[in-house]
BALUMKE-385722 format. One record per residue (C-alpha): residue in one letter; x, y, z. Coordinates in steps of 0.02 Angstrom, whole numbers, padded with zeros to 5 digits, always signed. Layout:
// BALUMKE-385722
AXYZ...
***
This chain:
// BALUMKE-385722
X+03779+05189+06154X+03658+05026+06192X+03709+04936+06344X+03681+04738+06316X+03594+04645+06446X+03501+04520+06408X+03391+04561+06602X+03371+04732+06524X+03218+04819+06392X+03292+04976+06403X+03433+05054+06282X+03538+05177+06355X+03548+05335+06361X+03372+05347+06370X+03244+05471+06450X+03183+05392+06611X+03044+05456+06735X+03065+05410+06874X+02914+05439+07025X+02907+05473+07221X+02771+05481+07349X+02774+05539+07498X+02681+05663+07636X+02594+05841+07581X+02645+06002+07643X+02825+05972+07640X+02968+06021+07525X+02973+05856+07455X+02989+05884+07273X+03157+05972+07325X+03203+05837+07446X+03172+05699+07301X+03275+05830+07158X+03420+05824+07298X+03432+05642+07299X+03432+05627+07106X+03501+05774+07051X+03662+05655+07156X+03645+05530+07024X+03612+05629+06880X+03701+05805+06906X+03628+05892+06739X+03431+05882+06778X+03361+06049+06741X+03205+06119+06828X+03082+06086+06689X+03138+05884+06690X+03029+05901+06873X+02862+05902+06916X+02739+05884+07057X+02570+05858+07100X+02468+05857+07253X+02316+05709+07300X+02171+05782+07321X+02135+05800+07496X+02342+05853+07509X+02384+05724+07606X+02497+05650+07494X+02631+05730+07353X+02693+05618+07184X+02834+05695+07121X+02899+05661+06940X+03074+05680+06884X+03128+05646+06697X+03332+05598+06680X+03443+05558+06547X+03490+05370+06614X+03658+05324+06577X+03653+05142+06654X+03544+05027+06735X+03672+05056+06883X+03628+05223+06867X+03430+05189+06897X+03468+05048+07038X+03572+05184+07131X+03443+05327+07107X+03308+05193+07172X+03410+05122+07329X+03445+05301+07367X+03245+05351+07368X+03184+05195+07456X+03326+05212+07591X+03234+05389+07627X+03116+05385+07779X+03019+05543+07693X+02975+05409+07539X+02818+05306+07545X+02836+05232+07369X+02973+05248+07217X+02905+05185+07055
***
């Protein structure tokens, strides 16, 4: 199923990654899974995946979904940015 929109590059479905950053030494990757996982109730475990800067002070967390929409992404993205634990959502 392709979606037209002509403000749109992406065909959907597609696989999507979608990135947070925010502060070490919490449970953020489970905090940022939460808040997707809202949007896109079938991620699995392995679609997730997080990695520590290298003093710790920071934690980018990478989550790979099955994007239905462009709705679907601009929901997922309002939701992370809305979150005070989020310093960036790319």
């Amino acid at each position: 199923m392709t979606t037209g929109s002509s403000d749109s590059l992406l065909q959907f479905p597609c696989e999507f990654p979608i990135k947070a950053i925010g502060q070490g030494g919490t449970d953020f990757e489970a905090l940022m899974v939460g808040i997707v996982r809202r949007h896109a109730p079938k991620l699995g475990e392995a679609s997730v995946s997080s990695r520590p800067s290298k003093k710790g002070k920071y934690t980018a967390v990478t989550i790979t979904i099955r994007a239905e929409s462009k709705q679907q992404l601009d929901a997922i993205y309002l939701d992370l940015t809305a979150c005070a634990d989020v310093i960036m959502a790319l």
